[in-house]
Structures are given as structure tokens and as C-alpha cells.
C-alpha positions in Angstrom: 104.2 140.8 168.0 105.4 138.2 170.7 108.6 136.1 169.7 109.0 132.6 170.4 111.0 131.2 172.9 114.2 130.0 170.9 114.5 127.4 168.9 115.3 123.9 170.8 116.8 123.0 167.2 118.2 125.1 164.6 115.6 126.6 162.1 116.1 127.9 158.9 114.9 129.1 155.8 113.7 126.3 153.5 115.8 127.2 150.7 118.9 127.4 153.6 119.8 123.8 155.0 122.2 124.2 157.4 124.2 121.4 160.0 124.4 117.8 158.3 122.3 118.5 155.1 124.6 119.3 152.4 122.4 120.2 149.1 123.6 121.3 146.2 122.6 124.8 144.8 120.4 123.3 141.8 118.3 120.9 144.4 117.6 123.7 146.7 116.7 125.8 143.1 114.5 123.1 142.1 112.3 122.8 145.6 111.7 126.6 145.7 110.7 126.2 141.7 108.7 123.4 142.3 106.8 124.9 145.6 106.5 128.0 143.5 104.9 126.5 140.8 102.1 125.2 143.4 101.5 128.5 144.4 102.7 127.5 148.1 105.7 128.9 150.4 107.2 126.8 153.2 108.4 128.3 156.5 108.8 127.7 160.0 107.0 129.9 161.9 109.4 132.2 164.0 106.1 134.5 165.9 103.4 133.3 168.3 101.2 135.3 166.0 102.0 132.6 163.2 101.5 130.1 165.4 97.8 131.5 165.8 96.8 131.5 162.7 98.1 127.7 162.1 95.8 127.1 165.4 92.9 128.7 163.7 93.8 126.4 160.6 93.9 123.6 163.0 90.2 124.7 164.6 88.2 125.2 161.3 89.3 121.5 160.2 88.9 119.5 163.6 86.5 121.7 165.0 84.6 123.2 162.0 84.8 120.3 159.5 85.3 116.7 161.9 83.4 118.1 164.9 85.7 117.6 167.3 84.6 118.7 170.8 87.9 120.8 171.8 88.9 122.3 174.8 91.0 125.1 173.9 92.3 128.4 175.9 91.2 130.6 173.0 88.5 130.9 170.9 88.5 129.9 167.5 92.1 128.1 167.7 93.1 124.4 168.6 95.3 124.9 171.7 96.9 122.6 174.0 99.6 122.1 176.6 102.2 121.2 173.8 101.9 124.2 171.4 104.4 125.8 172.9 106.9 123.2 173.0 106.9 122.5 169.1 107.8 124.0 166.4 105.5 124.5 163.4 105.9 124.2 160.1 103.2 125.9 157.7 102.5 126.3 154.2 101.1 129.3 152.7 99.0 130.3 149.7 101.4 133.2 147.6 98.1 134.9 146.2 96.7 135.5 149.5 99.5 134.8 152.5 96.5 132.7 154.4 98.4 129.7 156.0 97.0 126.6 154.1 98.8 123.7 155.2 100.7 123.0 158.9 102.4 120.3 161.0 103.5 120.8 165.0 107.0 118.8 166.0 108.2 118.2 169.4 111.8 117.4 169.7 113.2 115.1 172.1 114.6 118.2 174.4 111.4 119.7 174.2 109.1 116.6 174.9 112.0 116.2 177.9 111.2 120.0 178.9 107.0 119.2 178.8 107.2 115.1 180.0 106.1 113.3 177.3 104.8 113.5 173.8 101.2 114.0 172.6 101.3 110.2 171.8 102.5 109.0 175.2 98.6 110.8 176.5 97.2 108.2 173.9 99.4 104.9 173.8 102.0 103.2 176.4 105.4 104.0 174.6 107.6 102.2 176.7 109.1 99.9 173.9 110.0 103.2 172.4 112.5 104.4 175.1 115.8 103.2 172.9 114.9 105.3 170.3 113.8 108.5 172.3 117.0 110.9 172.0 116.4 110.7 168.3 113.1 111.0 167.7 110.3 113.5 167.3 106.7 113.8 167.1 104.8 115.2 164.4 100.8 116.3 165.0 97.8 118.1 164.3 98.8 117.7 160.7 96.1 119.5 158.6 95.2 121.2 155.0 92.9 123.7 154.1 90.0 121.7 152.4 90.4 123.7 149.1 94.2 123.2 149.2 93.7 119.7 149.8 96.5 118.6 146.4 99.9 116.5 146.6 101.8 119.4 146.1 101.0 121.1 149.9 101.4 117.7 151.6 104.6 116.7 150.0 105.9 120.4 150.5 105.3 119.6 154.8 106.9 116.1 154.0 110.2 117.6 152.2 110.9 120.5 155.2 110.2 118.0 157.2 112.7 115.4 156.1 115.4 118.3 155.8 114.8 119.4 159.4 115.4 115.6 160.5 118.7 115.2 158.7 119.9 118.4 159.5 119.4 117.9 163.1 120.8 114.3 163.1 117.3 113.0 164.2 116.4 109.7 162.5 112.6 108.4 164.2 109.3 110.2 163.3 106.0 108.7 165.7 102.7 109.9 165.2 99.1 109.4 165.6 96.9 109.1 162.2 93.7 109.9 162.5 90.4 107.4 161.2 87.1 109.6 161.7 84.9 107.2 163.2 81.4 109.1 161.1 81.9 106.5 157.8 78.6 106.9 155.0 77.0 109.4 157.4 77.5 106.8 159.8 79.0 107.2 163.8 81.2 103.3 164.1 84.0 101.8 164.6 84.2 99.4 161.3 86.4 102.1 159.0 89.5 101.6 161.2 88.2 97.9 162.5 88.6 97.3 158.2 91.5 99.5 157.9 93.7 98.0 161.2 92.5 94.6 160.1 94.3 95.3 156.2 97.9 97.5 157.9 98.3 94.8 160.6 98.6 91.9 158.0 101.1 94.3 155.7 103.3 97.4 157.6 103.6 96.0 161.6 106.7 97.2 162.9 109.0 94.6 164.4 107.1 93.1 167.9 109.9 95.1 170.2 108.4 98.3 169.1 104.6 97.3 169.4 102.5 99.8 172.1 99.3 99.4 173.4 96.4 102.4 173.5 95.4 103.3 176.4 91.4 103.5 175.7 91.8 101.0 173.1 89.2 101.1 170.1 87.3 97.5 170.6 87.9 96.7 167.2 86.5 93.3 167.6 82.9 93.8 167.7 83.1 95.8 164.2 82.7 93.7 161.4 86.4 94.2 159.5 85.2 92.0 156.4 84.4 95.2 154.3 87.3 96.8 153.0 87.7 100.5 153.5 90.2 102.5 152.1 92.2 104.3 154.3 92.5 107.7 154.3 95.3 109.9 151.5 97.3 110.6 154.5 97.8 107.1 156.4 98.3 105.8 152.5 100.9 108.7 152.1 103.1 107.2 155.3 102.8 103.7 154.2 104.2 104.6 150.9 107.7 106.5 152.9 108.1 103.3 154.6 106.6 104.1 158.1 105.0 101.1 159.9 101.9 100.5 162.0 103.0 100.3 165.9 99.8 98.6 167.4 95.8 98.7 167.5 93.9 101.9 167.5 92.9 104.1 170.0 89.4 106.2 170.3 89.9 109.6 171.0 86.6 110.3 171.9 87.6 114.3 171.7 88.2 114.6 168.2 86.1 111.3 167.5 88.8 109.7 165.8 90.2 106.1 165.9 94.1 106.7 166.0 96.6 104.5 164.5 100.2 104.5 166.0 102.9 104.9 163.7 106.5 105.3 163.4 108.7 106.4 160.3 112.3 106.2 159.6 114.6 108.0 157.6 117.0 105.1 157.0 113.2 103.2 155.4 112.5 105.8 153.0 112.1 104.3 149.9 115.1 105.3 147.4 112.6 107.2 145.3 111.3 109.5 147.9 115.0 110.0 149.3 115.6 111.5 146.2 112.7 113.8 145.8 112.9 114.6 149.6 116.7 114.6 150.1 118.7 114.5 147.0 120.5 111.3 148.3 
């Protein structure tokens, strides 16, 4: 079994914060109770071999389920240049130890160490350089379609949130994903509809706005019928992230994809609670 290179940023144990996250024994108690109940453990994986089988994970969803048209190194598994820059975090099922849930993160000293994030392959980030040395990417986000419940989602959301505070990182960016098959359906008018509803409601401030690099052309989709956008975009608008500019088509993974970019200091009060104790 193969370790991983170390750690750019001091993992731990869920049930362990360590550095600036100070939680009391009962919060820690409660998480561990609460993922417990859910049937679910949450780890970050320490072995390349458990970062295989969250890249099989990854393959049977994008691949398997969306279609995507991957070009991986191995068989079977979503791999690319990045994986071995991030950490990942990944949930498990405690009846069967089969990794359900997972998220990749690339650090500012690793996205340093492999020249950019996933995001800067995708979008023109230069409006983001002031907040670089504090912020991380999150990717490849995925759950097991019969997992597919609040509880494994908001399990990836609360390590997540502890591993920002405890390494004094403040800025989460990502790329959400819009398949572009709607009702059976190859086009463009799902994210035309939803980029038509975030831009009048979560924009982020103009000096943060980037522009996609294959932009999708939203404009010859009629937006007029609303489409609900998918649990997870729905999920970051609700913890305060906002929308950084118009979609991109990744014509890989056939996916329109929607900037975005989440604070800590925007959480809502109820989800720092839940998330942080605070």
C-alpha cells in the first residue's frame, strides 16, 4: 500500500480538530453521533489506494451515469493531472466500508506546486489573484446514486468547513456542474434558465466577476422556462456562496459549469452553527 506524499496542510481525524478550531468535547460528540446515526464515517484519505477507490466513485457517476467522455490513465477511475495535488475527503457506508460520498481540495501551496487550479483550465481567474493565498478549490464532488440523502452531503460540507478554519483559509471556488441532457434532451436551455434566475439574485461583487474560456452561448437558448437547479448548486446558494460569471461547456463531461465562490465569513449564522459551533 503506497502512502501519500505529506500532507501540504495538517489533516486529522474528523472527531480531532486541531490548529485554530477550538470545539468543545460535546460538539465534536454530537457530529460523530449524528454521522453515526446516518450510517456514514468521514475521513481524509491518508493512502493512494483510497484515493482509488474515490476515483472509481468519481468514474461510475461521470462516466457510468452522466456519460462523460474521460481521458483517464487507469481504467475504471476518473484521473487527472490534479489528483495528486489534493487531498480528498470521502465518506463511507459503516455496513459495507464502500466509499459513498467524496470531494478533492487543492490548497493554495499545492495549486502553487501544480500552476493553477482545475478552474483556472475552465475560466480566466485573474480578478481572483487578491484572494489566492487563502483560498482552495473543491472538485469532482460526487455521491453514490443510492446514498444520494442530506446527511452524506452535509457530512462533506461540515469536514470541509473545519479543515478551512483550522488551516486559517477563508475562500472556497468551484465549478458546479449543469448536465446539458434536460427531458431526454441534449441543450443548452437548463443552465441558459438557471444562469438567467442566479445572475439576477447571488452575483458576486463585479471585482470578482471571471469569464469562461469556451463560454456556453447562453443567448440562443430560450431562458423564459424556469428550471430548477440542481440539489447541489441550491445547497451553495443557501451557505452564502455567489455566482462568479456565465457558464462554461465542458464539452468532456457535457456539462454547462457555473463559477462560484464561497466564504466562510458569508455563512449564514445557522449553518455556522451546525458546521462550526460558532
Amino acid at each position: 500500500m503506497n502512502e501519500l506524499p505529506n500532507p501540504t496542510m495538517p489533516l486529522s481525524p474528523i472527531a480531532l480538530p486541531r490548529g485554530s478550531l477550538h470545539r468543545s468535547g460535546t460538539e465534536r460528540i454530537s457530529r460523530l453521533a449524528e454521522n453515526e446515526q446516518n450510517g456514514i464515517q468521514v475521513a481524509w484519505a491518508q493512502h493512494q489506494d483510497e484515493v482509488r477507490q474515490a476515483q472509481r466513485l468519481r468514474y461510475a457517476v461521470f462516466a457510468g451515469e452522466m456519460g462523460a467522455q474521460l481521458s483517464t490513465t487507469l481504467p475504471g477511475h476518473d484521473v487527472d493531472i490534479f489528483d495528486d495535488y489534493c487531498e480528498h475527503l470521502l465518506v463511507r457506508s459503516q455496513a459495507t466500508g464502500e466509499v459513498i460520498g467524496t470531494y478533492r481540495v487543492l490548497t493554495p501551496a499545492q495549486a502553487k506546486r501544480v500552476g493553477s487550479t482545475y478552474s483556472d483550465t475552465e475560466f480566466d481567474l485573474t480578478r481572483l489573484r487578491s484572494l489566492r493565498e487563502r483560498m482552495v478549490e473543491l472538485g469532482r464532488s460526487c455521491v453514490h446514486p443510492e446514498h444520494r440523502h442530506g446527511g452524506v452531503i452535509l457530512a462533506l460540507w461540515g469536514a470541509l468547513a473545519e479543515f478551512m478554519v483550522r488551516n486559517q483559509l477563508d475562500t472556497m471556488i468551484g465549478c458546479a456542474s449543469i448536465p446539458m441532457l434536460h427531458n431526454g434532451v441534449i441543450s443548452g436551455q437548463a443552465a441558459a434558465s438557471i444562469w438567467q434566475q442566479v445572475s439576477q439574485t447571488h452575483m458576486a461583487p463585479i471585482e470578482f466577476h471571471v469569464r469562461p474560456r469556451l463560454p456556453l452561448p447562453v443567448e440562443q437558448f430560450d431562458a423564459s422556462v424556469l428550471v430548477e437547479p440542481p440539489a447541489l448548486i441550491k445547497g451553495y446558494l443557501r451557505l452564502g456562496a455567489k455566482v462568479l460569471g456565465a457558464p462554461a461547456w465542458d464539452p468532456d463531461f457535457n456539462t454547462a459549469d457555473l463559477p462560484m465562490l464561497m466564504r466562510i465569513a458569508d455563512l449564514p449564522s445557522r449553518y455556522r452553527k451546525h458546521f462550526l459551533g460558532v
